[in-house]
C-alpha positions as CSV (number, residue, x, y, z in Angstrom):
1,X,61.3,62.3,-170.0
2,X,60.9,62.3,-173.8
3,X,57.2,61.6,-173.5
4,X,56.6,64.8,-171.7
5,X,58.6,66.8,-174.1
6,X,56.8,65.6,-176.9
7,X,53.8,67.0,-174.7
8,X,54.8,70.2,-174.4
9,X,55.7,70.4,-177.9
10,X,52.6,69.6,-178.9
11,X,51.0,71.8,-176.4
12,X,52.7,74.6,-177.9
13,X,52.4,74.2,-181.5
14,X,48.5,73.9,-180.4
15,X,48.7,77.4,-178.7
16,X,51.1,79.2,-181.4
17,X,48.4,77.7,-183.8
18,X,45.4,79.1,-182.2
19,X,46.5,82.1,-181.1
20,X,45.7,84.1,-184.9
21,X,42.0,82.5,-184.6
22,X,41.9,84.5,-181.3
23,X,44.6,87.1,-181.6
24,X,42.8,89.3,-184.0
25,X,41.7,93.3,-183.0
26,X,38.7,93.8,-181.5
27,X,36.8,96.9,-181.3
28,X,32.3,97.7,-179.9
29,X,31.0,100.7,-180.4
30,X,28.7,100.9,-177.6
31,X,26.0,104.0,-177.6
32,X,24.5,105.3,-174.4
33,X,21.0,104.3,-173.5
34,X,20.6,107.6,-172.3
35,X,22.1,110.9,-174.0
36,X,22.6,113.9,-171.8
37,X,22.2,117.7,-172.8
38,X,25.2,119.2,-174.2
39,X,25.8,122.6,-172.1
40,X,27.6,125.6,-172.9
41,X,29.7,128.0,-170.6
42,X,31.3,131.3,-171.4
43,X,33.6,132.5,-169.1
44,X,35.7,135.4,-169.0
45,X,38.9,136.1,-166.1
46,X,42.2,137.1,-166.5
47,X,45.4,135.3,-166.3
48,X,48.6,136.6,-164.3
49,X,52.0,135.5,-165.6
50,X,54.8,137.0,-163.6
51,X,58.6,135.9,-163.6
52,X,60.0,138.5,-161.9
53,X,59.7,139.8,-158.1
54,X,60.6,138.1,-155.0
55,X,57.2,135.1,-155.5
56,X,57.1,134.5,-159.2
57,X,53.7,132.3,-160.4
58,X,55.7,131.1,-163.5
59,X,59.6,129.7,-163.1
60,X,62.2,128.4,-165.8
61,X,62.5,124.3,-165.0
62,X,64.8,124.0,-167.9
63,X,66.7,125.6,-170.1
64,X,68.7,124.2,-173.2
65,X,72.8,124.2,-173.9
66,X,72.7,126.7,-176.1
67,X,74.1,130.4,-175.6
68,X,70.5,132.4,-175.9
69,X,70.2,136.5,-176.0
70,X,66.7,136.0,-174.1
71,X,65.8,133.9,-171.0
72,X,62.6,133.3,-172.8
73,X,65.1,131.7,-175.9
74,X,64.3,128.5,-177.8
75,X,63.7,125.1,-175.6
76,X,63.1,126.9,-172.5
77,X,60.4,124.8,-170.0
78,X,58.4,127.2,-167.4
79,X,56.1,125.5,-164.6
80,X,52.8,127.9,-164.0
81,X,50.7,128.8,-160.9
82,X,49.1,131.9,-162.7
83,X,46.3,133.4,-160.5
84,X,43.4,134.0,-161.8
85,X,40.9,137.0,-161.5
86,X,37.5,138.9,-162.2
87,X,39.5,141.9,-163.3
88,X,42.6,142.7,-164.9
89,X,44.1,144.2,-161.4
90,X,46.6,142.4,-159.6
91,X,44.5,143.0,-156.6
92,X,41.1,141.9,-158.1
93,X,39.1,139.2,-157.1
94,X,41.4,136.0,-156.8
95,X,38.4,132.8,-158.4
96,X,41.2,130.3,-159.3
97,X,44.6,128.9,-160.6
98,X,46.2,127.8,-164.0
99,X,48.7,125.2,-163.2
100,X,50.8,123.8,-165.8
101,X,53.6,124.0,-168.4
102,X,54.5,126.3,-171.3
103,X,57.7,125.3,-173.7
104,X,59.2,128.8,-175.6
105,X,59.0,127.0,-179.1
106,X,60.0,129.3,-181.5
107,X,64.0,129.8,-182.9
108,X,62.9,133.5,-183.9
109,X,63.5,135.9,-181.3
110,X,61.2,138.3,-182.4
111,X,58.5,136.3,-182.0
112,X,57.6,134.5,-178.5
113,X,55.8,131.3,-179.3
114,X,54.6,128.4,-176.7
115,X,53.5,125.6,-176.5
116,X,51.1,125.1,-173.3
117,X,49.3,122.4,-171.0
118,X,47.9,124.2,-167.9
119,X,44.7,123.1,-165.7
120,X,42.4,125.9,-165.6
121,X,41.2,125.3,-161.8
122,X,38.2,127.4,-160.0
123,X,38.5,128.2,-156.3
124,X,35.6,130.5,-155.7
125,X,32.4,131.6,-156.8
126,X,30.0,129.6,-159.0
127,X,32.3,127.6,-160.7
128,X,34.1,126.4,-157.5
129,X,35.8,122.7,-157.8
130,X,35.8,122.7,-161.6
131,X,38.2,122.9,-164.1
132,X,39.1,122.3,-167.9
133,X,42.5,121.3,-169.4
134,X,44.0,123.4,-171.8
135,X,46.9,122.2,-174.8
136,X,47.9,124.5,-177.5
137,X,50.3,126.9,-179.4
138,X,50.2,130.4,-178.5
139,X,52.1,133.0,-180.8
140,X,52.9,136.5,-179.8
141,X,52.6,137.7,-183.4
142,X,48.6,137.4,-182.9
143,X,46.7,139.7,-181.4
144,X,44.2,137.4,-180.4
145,X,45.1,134.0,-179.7
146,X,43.1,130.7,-180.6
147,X,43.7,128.2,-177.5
148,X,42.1,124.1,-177.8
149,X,40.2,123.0,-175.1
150,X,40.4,119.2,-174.4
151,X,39.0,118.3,-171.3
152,X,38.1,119.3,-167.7
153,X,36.9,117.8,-164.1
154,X,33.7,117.9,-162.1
155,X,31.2,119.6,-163.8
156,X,33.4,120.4,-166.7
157,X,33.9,116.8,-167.1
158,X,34.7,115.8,-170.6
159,X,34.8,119.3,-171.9
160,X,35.5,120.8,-175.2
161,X,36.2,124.3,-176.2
162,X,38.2,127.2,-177.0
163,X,39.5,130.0,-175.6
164,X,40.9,133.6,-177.0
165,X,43.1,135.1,-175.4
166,X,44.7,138.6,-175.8
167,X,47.7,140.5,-173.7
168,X,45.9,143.4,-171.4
169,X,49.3,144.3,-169.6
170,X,52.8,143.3,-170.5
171,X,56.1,144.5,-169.4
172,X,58.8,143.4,-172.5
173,X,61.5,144.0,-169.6
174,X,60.7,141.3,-166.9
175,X,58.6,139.3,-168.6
176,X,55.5,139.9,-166.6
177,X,52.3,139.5,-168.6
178,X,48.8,139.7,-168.2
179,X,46.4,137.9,-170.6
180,X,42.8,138.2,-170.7
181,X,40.6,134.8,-171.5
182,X,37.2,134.3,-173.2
183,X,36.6,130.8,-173.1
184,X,33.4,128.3,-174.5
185,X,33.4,125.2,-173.3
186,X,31.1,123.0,-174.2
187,X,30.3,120.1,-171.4
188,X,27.9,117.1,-169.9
């Protein structure tokens, strides 16, 4: 019994010494053999946010503890199904779907601040079955907003970008906004 403890002691002070000779970070670069064309894609739609009505595309999720004189105060967490359309009517042409989050992160009630993820998805026309990924801070105290681009699906695959974006409709008493989007992406 004491011979195979010395055994395994031995086999473990032989592993625990090893292991730094092969424990150590290891990072390859590898480049491609083959480098594809960077492409570049303007597009232009417009976003729907509505809270209000009887089939909202954005809902509060959560809301913080705090007594707030807005609904849109501090902390609060919306989910998104915006529509998206050719024009700025609620009626125009229907090509796709933001899905996503927004977070109301700014204490100053003057000033509606979010932070946002959404997927940017396309349901129609030329850019059916693609979409981009969109993370960023949006401020109502610019006119026009600068939004990141960092990523995207099927033929936006590995996208970068940005969008501006600016308010074309808002209604300060239910919350209902429409925003209209330039975006570059740039893509593979």
């Amino acid at each position: 019994m004491k011979k195979e403890h010395n055994i395994f002691a031995l086999a473990m002070i032989f592993c625990l010494a090893i292991a730094p000779v092969y424990g150590q970070y290891y990072s390859k670069t590898v480049m491609r053999a083959t480098l594809r064309a960077e492409k570049m894609t303007r597009l232009h739609f417009f976003l729907h946010d509505t809270v209000s009505g009887e089939n909202p595309s954005a809902v509060v999720i959560a809301r913080p503890n705090i007594t707030q004189p807005s609904s849109f105060g501090f902390g609060t967490l919306f989910a998104i199904n915006d529509p998206l359309t050719v024009g700025p009517a609620p009626t125009s042409t229907l090509i796709g779907n933001a899905q996503g989050l927004y977070v109301s992160s700014s204490r100053d009630p003057a000033v509606f601040t979010t932070v946002m993820y959404a997927d940017f998805a396309f349901t129609s026309g030329r850019f059916n079955g693609r979409s981009f990924s969109l993370i960023s801070r949006s401020s109502s105290s610019d006119a026009i907003r600068e939004l990141a681009i960092v990523g995207g699906r099927g033929a936006f695959r590995m996208a970068q970008g940005f969008a501006l974006t600016q308010i074309n409709f808002a209604n300060m008493t239910t919350g209902d906004v429409i925003l209209e989007y330039n975006v570059t992406l740039y893509h593979y």
